[in-house]
PAZAZA-505874 format. One line per 2 residues: number of its first residue (from 1); for each residue x, y, z of N, C-alpha, C, O. Coordinates in nm, 3 decimals. Layout:
<nodes>
NUM> X Y Z X Y Z X Y Z X Y Z  ...
</nodes>
This chain:
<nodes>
1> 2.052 0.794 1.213 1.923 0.841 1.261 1.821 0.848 1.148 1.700 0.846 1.168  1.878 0.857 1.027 1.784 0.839 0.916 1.695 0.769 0.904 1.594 0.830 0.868
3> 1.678 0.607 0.923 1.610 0.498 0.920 1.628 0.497 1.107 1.728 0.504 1.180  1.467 0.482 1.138 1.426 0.444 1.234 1.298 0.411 1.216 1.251 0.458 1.113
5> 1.196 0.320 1.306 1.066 0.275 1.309 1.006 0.373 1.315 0.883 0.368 1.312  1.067 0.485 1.326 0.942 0.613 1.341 0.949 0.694 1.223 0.854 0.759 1.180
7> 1.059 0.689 1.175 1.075 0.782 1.028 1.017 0.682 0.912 0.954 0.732 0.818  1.035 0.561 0.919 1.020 0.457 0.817 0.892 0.497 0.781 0.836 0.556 0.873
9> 0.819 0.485 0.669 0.627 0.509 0.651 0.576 0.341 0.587 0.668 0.260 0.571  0.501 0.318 0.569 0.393 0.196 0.528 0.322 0.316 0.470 0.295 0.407 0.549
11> 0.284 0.332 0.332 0.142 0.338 0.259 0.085 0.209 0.222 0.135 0.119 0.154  -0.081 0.221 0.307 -0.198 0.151 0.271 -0.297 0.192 0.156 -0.355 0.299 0.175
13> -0.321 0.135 0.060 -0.434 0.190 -0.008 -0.559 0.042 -0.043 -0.554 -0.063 -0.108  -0.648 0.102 0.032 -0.769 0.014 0.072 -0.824 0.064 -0.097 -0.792 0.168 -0.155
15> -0.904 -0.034 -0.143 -1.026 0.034 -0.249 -1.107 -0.096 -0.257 -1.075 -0.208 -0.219  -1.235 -0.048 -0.324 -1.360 -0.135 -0.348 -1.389 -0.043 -0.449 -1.421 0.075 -0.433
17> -1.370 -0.124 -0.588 -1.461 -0.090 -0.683 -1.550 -0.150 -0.806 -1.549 -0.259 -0.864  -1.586 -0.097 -0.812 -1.753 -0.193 -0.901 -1.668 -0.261 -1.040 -1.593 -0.208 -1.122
19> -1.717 -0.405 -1.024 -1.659 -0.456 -1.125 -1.769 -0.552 -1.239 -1.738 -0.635 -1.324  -1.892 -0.503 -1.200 -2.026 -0.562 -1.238 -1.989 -0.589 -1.434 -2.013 -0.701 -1.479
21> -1.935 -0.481 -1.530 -1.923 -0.485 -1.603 -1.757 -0.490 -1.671 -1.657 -0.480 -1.599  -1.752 -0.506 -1.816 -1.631 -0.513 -1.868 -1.550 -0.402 -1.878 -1.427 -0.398 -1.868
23> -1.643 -0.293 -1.901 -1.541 -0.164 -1.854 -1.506 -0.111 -1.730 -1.410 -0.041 -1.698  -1.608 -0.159 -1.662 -1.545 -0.148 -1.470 -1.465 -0.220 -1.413 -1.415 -0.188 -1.305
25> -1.427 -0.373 -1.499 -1.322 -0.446 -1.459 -1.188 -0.382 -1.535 -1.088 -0.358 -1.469  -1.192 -0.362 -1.650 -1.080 -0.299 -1.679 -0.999 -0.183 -1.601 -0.881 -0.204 -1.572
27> -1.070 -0.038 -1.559 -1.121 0.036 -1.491 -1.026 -0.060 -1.345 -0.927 -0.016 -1.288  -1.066 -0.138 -1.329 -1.039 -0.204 -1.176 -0.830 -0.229 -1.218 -0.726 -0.179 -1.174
29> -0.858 -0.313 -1.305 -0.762 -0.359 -1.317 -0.643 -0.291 -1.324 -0.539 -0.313 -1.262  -0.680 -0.175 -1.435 -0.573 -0.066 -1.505 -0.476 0.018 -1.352 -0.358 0.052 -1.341
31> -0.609 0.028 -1.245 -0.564 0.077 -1.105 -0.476 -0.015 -1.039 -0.371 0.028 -0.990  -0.500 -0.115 -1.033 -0.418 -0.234 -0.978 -0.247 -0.209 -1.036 -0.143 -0.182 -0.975
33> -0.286 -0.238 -1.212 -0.154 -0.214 -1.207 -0.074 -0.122 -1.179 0.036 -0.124 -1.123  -0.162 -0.003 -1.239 -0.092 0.124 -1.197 -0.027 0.133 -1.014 0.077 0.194 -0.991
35> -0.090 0.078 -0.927 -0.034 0.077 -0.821 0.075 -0.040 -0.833 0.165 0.034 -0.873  0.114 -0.123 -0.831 0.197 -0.264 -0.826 0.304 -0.127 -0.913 0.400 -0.084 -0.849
37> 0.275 -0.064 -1.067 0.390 -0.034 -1.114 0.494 0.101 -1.026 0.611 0.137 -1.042  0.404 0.138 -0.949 0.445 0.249 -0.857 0.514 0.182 -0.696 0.554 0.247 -0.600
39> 0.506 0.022 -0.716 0.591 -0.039 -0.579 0.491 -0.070 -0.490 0.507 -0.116 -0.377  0.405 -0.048 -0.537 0.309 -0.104 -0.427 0.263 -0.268 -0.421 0.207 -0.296 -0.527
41> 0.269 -0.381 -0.332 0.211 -0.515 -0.356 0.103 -0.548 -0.235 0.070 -0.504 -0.125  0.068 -0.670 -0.340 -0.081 -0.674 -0.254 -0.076 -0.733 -0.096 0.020 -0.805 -0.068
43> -0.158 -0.710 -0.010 -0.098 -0.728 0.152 -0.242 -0.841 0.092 -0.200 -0.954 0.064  -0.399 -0.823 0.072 -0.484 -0.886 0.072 -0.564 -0.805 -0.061 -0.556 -0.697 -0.120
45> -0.630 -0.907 -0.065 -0.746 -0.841 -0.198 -0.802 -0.738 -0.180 -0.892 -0.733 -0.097  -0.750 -0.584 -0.283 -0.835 -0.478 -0.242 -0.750 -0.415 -0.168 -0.791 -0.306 -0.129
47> -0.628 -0.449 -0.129 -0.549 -0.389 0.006 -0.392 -0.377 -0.066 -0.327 -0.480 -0.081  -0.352 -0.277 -0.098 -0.225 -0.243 -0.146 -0.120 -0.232 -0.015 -0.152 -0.262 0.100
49> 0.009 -0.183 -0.054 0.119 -0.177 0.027 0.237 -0.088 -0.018 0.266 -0.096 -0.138  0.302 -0.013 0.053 0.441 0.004 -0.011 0.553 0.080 0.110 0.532 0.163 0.199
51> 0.637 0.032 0.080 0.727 0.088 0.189 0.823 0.219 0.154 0.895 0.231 0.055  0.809 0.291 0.236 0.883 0.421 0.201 0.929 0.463 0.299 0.870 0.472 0.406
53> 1.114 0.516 0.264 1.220 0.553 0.339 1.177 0.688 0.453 1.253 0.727 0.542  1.060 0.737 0.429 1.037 0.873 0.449 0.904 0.910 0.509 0.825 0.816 0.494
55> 0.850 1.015 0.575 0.707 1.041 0.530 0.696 1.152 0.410 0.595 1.187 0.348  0.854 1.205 0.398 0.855 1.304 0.259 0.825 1.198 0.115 0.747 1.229 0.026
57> 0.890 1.093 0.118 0.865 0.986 0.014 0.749 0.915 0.050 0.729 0.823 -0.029  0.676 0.922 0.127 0.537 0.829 0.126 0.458 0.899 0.057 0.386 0.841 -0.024
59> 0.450 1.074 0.075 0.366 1.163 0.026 0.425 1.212 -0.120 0.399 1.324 -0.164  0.486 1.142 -0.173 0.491 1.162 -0.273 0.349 1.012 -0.388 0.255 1.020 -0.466
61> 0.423 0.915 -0.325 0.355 0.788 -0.356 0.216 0.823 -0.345 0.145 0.808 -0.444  0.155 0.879 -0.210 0.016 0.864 -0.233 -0.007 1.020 -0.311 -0.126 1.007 -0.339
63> 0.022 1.125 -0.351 0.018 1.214 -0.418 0.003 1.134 -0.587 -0.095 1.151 -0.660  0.105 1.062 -0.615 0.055 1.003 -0.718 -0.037 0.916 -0.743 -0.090 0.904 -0.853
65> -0.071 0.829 -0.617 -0.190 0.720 -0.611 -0.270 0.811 -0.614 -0.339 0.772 -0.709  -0.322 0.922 -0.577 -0.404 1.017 -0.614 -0.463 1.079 -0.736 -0.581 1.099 -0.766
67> -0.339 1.105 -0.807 -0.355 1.129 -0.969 -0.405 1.026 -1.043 -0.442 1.044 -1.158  -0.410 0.867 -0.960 -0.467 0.752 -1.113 -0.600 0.677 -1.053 -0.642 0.567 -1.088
69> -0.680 0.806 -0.905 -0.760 0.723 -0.877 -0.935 0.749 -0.968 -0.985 0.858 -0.997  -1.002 0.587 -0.997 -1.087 0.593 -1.068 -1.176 0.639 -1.043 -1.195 0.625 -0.922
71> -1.311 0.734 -1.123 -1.426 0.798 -1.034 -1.510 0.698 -1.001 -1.533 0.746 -0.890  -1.562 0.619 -1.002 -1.647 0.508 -0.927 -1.557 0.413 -0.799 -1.445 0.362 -0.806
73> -1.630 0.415 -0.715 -1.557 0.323 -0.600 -1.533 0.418 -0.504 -1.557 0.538 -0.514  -1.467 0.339 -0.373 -1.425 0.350 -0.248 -1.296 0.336 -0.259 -1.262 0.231 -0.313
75> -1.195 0.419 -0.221 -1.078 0.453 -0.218 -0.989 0.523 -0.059 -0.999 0.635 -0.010  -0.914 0.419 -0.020 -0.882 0.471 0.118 -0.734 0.433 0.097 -0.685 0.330 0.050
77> -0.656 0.584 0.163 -0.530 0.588 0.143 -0.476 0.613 0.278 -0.475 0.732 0.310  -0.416 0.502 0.391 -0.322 0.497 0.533 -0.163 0.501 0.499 -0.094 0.441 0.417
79> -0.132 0.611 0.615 0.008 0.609 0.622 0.024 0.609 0.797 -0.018 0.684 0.884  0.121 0.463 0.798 0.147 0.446 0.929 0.308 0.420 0.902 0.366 0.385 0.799
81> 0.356 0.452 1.032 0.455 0.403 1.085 0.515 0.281 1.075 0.433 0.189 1.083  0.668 0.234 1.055 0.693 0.145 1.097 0.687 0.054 1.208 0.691 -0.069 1.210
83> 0.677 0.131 1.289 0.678 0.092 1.419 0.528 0.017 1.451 0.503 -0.089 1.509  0.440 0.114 1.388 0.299 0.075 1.416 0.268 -0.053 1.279 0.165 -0.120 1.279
85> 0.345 -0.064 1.204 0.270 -0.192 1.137 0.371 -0.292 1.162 0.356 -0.402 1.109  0.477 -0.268 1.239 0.513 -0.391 1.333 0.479 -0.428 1.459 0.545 -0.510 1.522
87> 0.383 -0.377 1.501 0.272 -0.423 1.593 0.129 -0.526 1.548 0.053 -0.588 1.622  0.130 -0.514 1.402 0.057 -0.604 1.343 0.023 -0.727 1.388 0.126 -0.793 1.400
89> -0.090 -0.801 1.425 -0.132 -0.951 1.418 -0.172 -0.955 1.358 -0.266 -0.877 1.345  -0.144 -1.048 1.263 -0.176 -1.123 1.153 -0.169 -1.297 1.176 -0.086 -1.357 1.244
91> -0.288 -1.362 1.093 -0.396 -1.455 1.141 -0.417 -1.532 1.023 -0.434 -1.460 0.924  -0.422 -1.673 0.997 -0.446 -1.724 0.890 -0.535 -1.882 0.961 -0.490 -1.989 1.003
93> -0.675 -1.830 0.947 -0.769 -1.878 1.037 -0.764 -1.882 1.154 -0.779 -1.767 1.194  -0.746 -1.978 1.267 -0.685 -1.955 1.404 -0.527 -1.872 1.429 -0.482 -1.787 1.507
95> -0.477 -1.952 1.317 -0.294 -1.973 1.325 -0.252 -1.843 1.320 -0.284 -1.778 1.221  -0.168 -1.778 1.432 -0.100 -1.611 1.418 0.044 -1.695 1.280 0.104 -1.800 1.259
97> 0.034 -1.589 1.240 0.155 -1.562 1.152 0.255 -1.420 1.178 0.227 -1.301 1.195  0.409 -1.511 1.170 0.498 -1.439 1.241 0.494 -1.330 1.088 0.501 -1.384 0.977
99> 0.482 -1.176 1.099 0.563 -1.070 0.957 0.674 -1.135 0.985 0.729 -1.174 1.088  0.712 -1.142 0.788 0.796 -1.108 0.741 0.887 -0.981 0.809 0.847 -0.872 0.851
101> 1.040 -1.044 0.801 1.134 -0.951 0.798 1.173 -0.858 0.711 1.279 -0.869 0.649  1.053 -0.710 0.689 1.158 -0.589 0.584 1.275 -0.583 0.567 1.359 -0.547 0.649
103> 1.293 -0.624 0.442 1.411 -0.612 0.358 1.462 -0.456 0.412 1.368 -0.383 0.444  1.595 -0.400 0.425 1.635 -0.240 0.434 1.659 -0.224 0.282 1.734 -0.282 0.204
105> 1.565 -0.120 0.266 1.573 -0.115 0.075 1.654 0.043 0.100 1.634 0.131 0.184  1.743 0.033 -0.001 1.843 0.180 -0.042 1.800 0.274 -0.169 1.783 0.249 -0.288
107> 1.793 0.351 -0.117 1.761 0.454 -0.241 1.850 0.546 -0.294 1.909 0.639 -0.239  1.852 0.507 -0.406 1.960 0.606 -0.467 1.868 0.730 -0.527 1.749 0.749 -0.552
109> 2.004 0.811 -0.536 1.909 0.939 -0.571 2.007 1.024 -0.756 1.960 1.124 -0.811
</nodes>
């Protein structure tokens, strides 16, 4: 009962931020990685991802995406369901594209 589509979480983290100059791209970048190094990968430009066993482990993830976010920009942090981001259509111009099959990732503790 542990793993089900309803316990499973998806964190989204949407952002837009100003990259007009060399220290705002850095600034951009340093966030990027910092998310990718915390498990998160990119779904689309600007659009993070990460899958978590839990909604106790999702809120940890965005608790820390919290702690490295930059003061300039737009910053949006979704937590959905498994269930609900396997309802997803996804589109690559006309053409639907079938999701990927989630890997069942194990966590050791």
């Amino acid at each position: 009962m542990r793993l089900n589509e309803y316990r499973i979480m998806w964190v989204l983290v949407f952002f837009d931020l100003p990259t007009e100059t060399k220290v705002e791209r850095k600034i951009y970048s340093k966030f990027r990685k910092e998310l990718m190094a915390d498990g998160f990968t990119m779904f689309q430009f600007s659009i993070y991802m990460r899958h978590c066993a839990s909604r106790e482990n999702a809120d940890v993830h965005i608790k820390r995406t919290k702690t490295k976010l930059p003061e300039k920009g737009h910053i949006g942090i979704l937590c959905i369901t498994d269930k609900q981001f396997g309802m997803m259509e996804i589109y690559y111009g006309k053409k639907q594209t079938e999701l990927p099959v989630p890997i069942q990732q194990l966590e050791l503790f």
